[in-house]
C-alpha positions as CSV (number, residue, x, y, z in Angstrom):
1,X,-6.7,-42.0,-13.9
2,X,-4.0,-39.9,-15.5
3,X,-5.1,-36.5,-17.3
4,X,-4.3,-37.0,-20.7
5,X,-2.2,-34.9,-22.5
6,X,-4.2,-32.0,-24.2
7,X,-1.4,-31.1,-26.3
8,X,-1.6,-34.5,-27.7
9,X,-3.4,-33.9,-31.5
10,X,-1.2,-30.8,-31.6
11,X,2.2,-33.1,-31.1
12,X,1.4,-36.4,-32.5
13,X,2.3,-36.2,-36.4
14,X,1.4,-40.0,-36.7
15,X,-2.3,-39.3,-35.8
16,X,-3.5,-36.2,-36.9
17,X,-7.4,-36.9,-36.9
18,X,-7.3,-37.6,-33.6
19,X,-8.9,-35.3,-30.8
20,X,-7.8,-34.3,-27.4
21,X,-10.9,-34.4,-25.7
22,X,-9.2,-31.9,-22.9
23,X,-8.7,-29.6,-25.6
24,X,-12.0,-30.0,-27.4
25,X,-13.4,-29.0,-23.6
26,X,-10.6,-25.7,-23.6
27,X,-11.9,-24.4,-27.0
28,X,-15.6,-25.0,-27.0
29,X,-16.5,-24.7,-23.1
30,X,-14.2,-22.2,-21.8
31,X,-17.0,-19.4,-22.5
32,X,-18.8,-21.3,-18.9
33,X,-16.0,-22.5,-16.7
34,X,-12.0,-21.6,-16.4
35,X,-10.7,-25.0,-17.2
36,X,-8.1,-26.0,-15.3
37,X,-6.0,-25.0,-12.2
38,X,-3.0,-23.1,-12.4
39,X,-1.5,-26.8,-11.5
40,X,-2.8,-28.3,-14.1
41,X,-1.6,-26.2,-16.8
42,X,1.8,-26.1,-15.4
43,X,1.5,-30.0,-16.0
44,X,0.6,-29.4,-19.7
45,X,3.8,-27.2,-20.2
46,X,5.8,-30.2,-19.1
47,X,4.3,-32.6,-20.9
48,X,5.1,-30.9,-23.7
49,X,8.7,-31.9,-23.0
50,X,8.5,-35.4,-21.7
51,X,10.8,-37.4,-23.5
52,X,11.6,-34.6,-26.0
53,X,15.4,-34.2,-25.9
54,X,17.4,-31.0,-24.6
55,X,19.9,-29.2,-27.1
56,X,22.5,-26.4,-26.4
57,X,21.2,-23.7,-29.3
58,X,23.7,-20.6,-29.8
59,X,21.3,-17.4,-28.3
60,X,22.1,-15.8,-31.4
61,X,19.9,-18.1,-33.5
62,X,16.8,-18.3,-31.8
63,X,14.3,-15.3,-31.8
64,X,11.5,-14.2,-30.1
65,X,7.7,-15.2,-30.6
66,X,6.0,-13.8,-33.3
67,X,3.5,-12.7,-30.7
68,X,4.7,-10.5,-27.2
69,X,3.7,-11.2,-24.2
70,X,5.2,-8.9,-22.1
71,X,6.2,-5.1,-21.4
72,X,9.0,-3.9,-20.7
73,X,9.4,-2.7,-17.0
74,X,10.4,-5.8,-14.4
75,X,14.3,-5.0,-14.1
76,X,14.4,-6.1,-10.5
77,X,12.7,-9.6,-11.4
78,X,15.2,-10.1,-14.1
79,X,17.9,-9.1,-12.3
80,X,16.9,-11.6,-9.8
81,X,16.4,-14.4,-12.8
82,X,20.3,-13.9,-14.1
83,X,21.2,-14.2,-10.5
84,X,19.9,-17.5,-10.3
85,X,21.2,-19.0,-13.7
86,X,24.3,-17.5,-13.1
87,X,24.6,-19.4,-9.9
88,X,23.1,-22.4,-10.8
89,X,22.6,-22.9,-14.4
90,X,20.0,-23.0,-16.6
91,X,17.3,-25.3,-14.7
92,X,14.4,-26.0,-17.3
93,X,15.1,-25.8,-20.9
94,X,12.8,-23.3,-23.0
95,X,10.7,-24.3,-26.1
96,X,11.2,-23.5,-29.3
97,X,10.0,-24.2,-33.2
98,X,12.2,-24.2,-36.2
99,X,11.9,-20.8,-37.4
100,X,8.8,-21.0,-40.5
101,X,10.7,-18.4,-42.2
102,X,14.4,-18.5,-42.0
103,X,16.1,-21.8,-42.4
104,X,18.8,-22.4,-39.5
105,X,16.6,-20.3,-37.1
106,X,14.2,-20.6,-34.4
107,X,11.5,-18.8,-32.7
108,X,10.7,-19.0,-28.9
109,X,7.6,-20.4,-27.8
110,X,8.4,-20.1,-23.9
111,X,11.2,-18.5,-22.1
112,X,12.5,-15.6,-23.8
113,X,13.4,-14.6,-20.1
114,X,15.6,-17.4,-20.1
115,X,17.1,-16.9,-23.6
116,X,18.0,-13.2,-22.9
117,X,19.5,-14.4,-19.9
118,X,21.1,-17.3,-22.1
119,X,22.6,-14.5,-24.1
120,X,23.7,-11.9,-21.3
121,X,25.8,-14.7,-19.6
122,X,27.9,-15.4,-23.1
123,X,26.2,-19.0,-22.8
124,X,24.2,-21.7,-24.9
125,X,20.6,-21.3,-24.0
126,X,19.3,-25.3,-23.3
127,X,16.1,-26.2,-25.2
128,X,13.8,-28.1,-26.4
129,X,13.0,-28.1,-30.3
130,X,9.6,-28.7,-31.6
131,X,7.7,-28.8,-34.7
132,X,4.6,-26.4,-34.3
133,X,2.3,-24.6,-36.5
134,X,1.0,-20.8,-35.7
135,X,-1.7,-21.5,-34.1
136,X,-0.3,-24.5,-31.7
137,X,2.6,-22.2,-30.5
138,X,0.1,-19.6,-29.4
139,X,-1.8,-21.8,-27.3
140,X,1.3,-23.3,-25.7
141,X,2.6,-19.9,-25.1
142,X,-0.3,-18.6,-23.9
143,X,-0.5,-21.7,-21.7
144,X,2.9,-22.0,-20.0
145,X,2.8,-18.2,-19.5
146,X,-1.1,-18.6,-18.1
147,X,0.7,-21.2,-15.5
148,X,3.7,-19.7,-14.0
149,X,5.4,-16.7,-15.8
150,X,3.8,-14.6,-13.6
151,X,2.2,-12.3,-16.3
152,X,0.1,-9.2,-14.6
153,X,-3.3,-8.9,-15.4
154,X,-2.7,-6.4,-18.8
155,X,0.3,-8.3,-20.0
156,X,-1.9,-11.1,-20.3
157,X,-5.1,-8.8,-21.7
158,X,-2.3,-7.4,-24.5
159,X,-1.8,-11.0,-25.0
160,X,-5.1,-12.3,-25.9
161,X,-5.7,-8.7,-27.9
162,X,-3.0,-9.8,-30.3
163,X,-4.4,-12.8,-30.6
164,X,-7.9,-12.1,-31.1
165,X,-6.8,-9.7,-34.0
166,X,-5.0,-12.4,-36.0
167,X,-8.5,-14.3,-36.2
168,X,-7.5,-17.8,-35.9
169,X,-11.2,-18.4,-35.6
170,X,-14.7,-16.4,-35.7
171,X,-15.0,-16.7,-32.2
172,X,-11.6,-16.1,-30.2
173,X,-11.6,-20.4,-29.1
174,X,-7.8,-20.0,-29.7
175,X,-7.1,-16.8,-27.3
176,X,-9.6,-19.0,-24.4
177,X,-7.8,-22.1,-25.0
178,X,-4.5,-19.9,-24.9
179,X,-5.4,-18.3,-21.7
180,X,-7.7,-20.5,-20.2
181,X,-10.2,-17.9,-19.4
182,X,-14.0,-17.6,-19.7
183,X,-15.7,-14.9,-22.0
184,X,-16.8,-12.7,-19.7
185,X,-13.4,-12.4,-18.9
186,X,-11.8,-11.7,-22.0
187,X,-14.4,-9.6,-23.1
188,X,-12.7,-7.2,-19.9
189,X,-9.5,-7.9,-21.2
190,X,-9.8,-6.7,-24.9
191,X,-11.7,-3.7,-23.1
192,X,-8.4,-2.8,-21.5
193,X,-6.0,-3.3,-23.9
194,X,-7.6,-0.9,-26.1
195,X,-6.2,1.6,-23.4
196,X,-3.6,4.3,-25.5
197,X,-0.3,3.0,-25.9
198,X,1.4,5.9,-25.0
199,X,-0.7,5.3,-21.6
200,X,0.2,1.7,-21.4
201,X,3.8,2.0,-22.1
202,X,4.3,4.7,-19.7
203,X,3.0,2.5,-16.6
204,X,4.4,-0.5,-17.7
205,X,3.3,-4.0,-16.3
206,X,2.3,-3.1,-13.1
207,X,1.8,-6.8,-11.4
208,X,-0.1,-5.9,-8.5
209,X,-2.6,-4.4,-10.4
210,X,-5.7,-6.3,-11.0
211,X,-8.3,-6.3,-13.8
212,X,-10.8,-4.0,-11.7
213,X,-8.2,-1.0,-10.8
214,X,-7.2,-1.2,-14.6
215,X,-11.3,-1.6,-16.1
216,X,-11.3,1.3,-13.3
217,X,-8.5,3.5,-15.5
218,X,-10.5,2.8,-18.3
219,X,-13.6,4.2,-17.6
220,X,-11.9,7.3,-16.2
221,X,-9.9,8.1,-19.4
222,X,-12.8,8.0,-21.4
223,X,-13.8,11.2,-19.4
224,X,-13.8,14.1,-21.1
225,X,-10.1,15.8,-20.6
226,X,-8.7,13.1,-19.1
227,X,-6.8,11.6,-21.8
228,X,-5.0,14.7,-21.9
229,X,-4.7,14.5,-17.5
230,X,-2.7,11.4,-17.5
231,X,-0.5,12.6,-20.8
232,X,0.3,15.4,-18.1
233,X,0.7,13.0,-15.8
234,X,3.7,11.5,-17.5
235,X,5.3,13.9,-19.0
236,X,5.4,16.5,-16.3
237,X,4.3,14.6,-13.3
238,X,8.4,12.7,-12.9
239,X,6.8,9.7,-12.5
240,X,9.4,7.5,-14.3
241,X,11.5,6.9,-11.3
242,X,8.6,4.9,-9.6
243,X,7.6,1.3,-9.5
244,X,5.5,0.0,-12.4
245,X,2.4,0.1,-9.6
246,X,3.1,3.0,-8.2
247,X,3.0,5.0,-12.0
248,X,-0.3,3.3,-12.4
249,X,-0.9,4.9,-8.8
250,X,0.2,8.4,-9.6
251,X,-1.5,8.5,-12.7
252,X,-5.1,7.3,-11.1
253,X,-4.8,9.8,-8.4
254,X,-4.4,12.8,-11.0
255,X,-7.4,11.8,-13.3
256,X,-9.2,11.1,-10.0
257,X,-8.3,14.6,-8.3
258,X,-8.3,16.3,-12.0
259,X,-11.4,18.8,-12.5
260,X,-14.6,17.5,-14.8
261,X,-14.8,19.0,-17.7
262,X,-17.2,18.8,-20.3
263,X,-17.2,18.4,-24.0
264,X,-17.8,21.3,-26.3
265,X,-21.1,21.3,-27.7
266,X,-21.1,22.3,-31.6
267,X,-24.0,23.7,-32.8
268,X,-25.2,25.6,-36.0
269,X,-27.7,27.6,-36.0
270,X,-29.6,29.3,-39.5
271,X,-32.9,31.7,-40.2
272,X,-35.2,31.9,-42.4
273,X,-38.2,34.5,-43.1
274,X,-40.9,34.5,-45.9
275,X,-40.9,36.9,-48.6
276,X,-43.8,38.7,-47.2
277,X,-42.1,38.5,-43.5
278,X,-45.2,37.6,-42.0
279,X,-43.2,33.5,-41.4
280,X,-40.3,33.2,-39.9
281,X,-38.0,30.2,-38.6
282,X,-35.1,29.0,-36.5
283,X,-33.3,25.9,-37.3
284,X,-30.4,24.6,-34.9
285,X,-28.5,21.6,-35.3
286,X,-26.7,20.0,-32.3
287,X,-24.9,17.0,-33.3
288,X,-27.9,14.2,-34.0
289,X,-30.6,16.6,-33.3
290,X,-32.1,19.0,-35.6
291,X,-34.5,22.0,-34.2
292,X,-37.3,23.9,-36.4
293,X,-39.1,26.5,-34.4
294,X,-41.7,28.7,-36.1
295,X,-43.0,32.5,-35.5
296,X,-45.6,34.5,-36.8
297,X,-47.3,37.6,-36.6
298,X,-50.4,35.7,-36.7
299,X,-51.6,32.4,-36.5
300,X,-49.8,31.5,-39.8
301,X,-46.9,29.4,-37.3
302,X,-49.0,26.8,-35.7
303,X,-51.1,26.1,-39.3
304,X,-48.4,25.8,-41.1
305,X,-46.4,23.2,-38.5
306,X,-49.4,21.4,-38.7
307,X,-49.2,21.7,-42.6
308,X,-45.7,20.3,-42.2
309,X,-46.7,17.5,-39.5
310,X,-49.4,15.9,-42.0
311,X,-46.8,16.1,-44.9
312,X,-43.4,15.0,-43.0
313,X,-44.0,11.2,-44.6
314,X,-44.2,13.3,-48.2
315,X,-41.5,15.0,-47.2
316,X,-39.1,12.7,-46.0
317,X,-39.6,9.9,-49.1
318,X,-38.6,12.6,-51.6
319,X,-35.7,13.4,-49.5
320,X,-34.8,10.2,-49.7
321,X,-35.1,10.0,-53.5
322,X,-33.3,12.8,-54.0
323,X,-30.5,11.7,-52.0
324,X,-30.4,8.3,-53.9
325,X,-29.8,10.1,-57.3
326,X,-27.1,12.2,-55.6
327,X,-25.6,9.3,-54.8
328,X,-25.9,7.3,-57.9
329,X,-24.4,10.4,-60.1
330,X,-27.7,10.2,-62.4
C-alpha cells in the first residue's frame, strides 16, 4: 500500500479538517522514534510537486525564506552546483509561496541554492508556486533540507533554534516534524546553537563535523578562559584560509592545548568587635555563601553562637519582614 501523502491537510484547501495521520505520527511521536528514512522524506518533497505546474519566475522577484538554514562557507560545493546548471539546466524546479507581505513577490521554501544560481547565470529560476501558511513552509523546508540538501549537523541545530524561538507550539512538534528528529536529539541541538556567534560564524558549516565533536566544543568553551582562547584563535591564529572542518579543527586544538584557568573568586570580607572588646567577629561573603566566625577572650564566643543558633528562626522571620516593607515602600 502507497504511503500517503503527509503533506496532504497542509495542501488540500477543499478539506481542511482532515488529518494526515503520517503527520499526526511526525508531530506527536517523534519525541520516541525518528520517523522516517532519509528516502522517505525525499518522497514527501516530491509529492509536494506532483501534478503542481512549473513556472519560469524572474530571480529578482523571489526572496529567500523567512527562516535560514544555512551558513555561509561551502564555495567549492556551489561552485560545483552552477557548474552543473550551467551545463545542463535547471533539473528540479524550487518551491516557493506567494510572498504574505509584498504583493507580486515570493519567498523560497526550498532551493535558494538553485535560485542564487538562477540569478548568477542571468536566467529564469523554474518553480513551483504554492499557497502555504508559516508554519507549513517550515516544515516543508525543514523537510526537503532534512532529506537531501546536505545540511551539516549545526546548520541543521541553527535551524531548529530559530524555529523553536518562534513558538509555533509549547512543545517544539513543529521543529520535530520539521526535522524529523527525536527530543533527545534536539534537546543537543538547541545546546549547540547557543554556541557564540562570533564562534559559529568564524568556523562556518563544517559538514564533516558531527553532533559529538561540536557538544564536545561546547563543553570546552564553557571553561573558564576559553571563550577568550578560541577568540584568539581566530583573530590571530590565520585560520581563515582553511576548510570549514579544518577551522573547527584548529580552533579545538587550541582550547584543548590552552592552559586551565580558574575563575576569580570575589569575596568581601567585614569585622566587628563589641563595645567592651571582649566579642569580636569575622564575616566573609563568597558568592552564595556567607561566613560568621566568633572570638573571645573568654567563653563569651561559643555562648553567644549558641544564643544565635536557638534564635536564627527569630532572626530570619524579621528579616524577612523587614525586607517585605522595603520592598513594598511602606
Amino acid at each position: 500500500m502507497a504511503r500517503k501523502n503527509p503533506f496532504a491537510s497542509l495542501m488540500a484547501h477543499d478539506s481542511p479538517e482532515e488529518k494526515s495521520p503520517a503527520l499526526d505520527y511526525t508531530l506527536k511521536g517523534a519525541s520516541r522514534s525518528i520517523l522516517s528514512s532519509i528516502d522517505e522524506l525525499a518522497a514527501r518533497a516530491d509529492k509536494l510537486m506532483e501534478g503542481e505546474t512549473i513556472v519560469e519566475l524572474d530571480p529578482e522577484l523571489v526572496e529567500v525564506s523567512f527562516v535560514k538554514d544555512r551558513l555561509d562557507g561551502d564555495d567549492q560545493e556551489f561552485r560545483e552546483l552552477v557548474e552543473a546548471i550551467r551545463d545542463r539546466g535547471q533539473d528540479s524546479p524550487i518551491l516557493v509561496r506567494p510572498h504574505p507581505a509584498k504583493t507580486g513577490r515570493y519567498m523560497i521554501v526550498f532551493g535558494h541554492r538553485r535560485a542564487r544560481v538562477a540569478k548568477l547565470l542571468g536566467r529564469k529560476v523554474r518553480a513551483v508556486v504554492k499557497e502555504l501558511k508559516d508554519r507549513e513552509h517550515v516544515v516543508a523546508q525543514g523537510q526537503e533540507n532534512s532529506a537531501r540538501a546536505n545540511l551539516s549537523f549545526i546548520e541543521k541545530a541553527l535551524f531548529a533554534s530559530k524555529l523553536s524561538r518562534l513558538r509555533y507550539d509549547d512543545d517544539n512538534s513543529t521543529v520535530l516534524a520539521a526535522l524529523s528528529i527525536d527530543r533527545a536529539t534536539l534537546s543537543k541541538m538547541l545546546s549547540v546553537a547557543s554556541l557564540p556567534e562570533e564562534i559559529l560564524g568564524a568556523i562556518g558549516p563544517a559538514k564533516g563535523v558531527g553532533r559529538d565533536r561540536w557538544y564536545e566544543l561546547k563543553l570546552l568553551l564553557e571553561k573558564p578562559g576559553n571563550h577568550d582562547v578560541a577568540q584568539k584563535a581566530i583573530e590571530e591564529g590565520g585560520i581563515s584560509d582553511l576548510s570549514s572542518d579544518e577551522r573547527f579543527n584548529a580552533i579545538m586544538t587550541c582550547l584543548k592545548s590552552a592552559k586551565p584557568t580558574s575563575r576569580p573568586r570575589t569575596s568581601q570580607k567585614q569585622n566587628w568587635a563589641s563595645e567592651d572588646g571582649a566579642l569580636s567577629a569575622e564575616m566573609l561573603a563568597e558568592g552564595k555563601r556567607y561566613t560568621v566566625s566568633l572570638k573571645a577572650r573568654n567563653s563569651d564566643a561559643k555562648a553567644f553562637g549558641e544564643y544565635l543558633s536557638e534564635h536564627l528562626a527569630d532572626l530570619y522571620r524579621a528579616f524577612k519582614q523587614g525586607k517585605s516593607v522595603t520592598e513594598r515602600g511602606d
